[in-house]
VEXDREN-2710 file (C-alpha; in Angstrom, 1 decimal):
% VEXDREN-2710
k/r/px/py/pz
1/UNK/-18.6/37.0/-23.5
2/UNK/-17.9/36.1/-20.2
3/UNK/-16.9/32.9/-18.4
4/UNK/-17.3/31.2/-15.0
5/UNK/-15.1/29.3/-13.1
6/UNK/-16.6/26.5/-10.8
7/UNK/-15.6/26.8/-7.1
8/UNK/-15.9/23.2/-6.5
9/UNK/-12.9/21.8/-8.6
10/UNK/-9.4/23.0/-8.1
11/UNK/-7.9/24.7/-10.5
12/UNK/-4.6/22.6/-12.3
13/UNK/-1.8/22.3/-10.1
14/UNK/-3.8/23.0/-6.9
15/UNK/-4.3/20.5/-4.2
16/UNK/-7.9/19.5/-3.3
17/UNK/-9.0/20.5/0.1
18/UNK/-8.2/18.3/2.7
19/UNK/-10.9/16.6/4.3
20/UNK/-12.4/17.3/8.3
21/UNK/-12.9/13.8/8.9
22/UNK/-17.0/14.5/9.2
23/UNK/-17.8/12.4/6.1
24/UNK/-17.6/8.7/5.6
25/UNK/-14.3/9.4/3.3
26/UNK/-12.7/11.3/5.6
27/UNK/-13.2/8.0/8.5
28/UNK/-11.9/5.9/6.4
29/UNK/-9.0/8.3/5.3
30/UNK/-8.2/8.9/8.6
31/UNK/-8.1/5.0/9.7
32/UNK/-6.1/4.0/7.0
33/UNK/-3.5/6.4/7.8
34/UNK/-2.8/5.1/11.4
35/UNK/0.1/4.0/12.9
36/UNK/-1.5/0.7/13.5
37/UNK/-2.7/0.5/9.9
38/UNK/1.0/1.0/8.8
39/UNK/2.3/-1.4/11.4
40/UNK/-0.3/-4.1/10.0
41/UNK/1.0/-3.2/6.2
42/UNK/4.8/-3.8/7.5
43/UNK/4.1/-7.3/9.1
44/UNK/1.9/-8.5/6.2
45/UNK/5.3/-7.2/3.6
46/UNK/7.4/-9.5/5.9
47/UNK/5.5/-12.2/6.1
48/UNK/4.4/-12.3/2.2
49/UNK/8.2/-11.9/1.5
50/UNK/9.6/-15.3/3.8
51/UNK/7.8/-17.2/1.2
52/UNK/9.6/-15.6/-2.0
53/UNK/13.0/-15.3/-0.3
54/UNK/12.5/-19.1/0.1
55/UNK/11.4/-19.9/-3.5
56/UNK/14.6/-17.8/-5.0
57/UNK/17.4/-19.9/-2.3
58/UNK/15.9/-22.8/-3.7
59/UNK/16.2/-22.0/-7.3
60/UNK/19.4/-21.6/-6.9
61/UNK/19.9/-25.2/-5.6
62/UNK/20.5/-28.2/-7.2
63/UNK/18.0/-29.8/-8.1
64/UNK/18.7/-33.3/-6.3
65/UNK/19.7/-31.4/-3.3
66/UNK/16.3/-29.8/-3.2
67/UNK/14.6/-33.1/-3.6
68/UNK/16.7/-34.7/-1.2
69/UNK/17.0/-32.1/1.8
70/UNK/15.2/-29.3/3.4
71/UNK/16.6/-26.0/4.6
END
């Protein structure tokens, strides 16, 4: 008996090949891993977290001084 092995898939443990950029994967791998795509991701963590760091302050207000005051 005799077995083949398919050249296409890596074998376990092995990393896949890394992609030349020629295909529509490899654009949009390439795009997302900018600087300017991790700059975006940074500002839109900051901004999403103002709002939470807001809600937990408040929670740990009482309540008439919530109803009764801002920040």
């Amino acid at each position: 008996m005799s077995s083949t092995v398919s050249t296409d898939v890596p074998a376990a443990g092995q990393l896949p090949r890394k992609d030349d950029g020629t295909t529509m994967a490899g654009r949009v791998r390439r795009r997302l891993t900018s600087r300017a795509a991790s700059v975006v991701s940074i500002i839109i963590a900051l901004v999403w977290t103002i709002p939470t760091f807001g809600l937990f302050v408040s929670s740990l207000r009482p309540e008439n001084e919530i109803k009764t005051t801002g920040w």
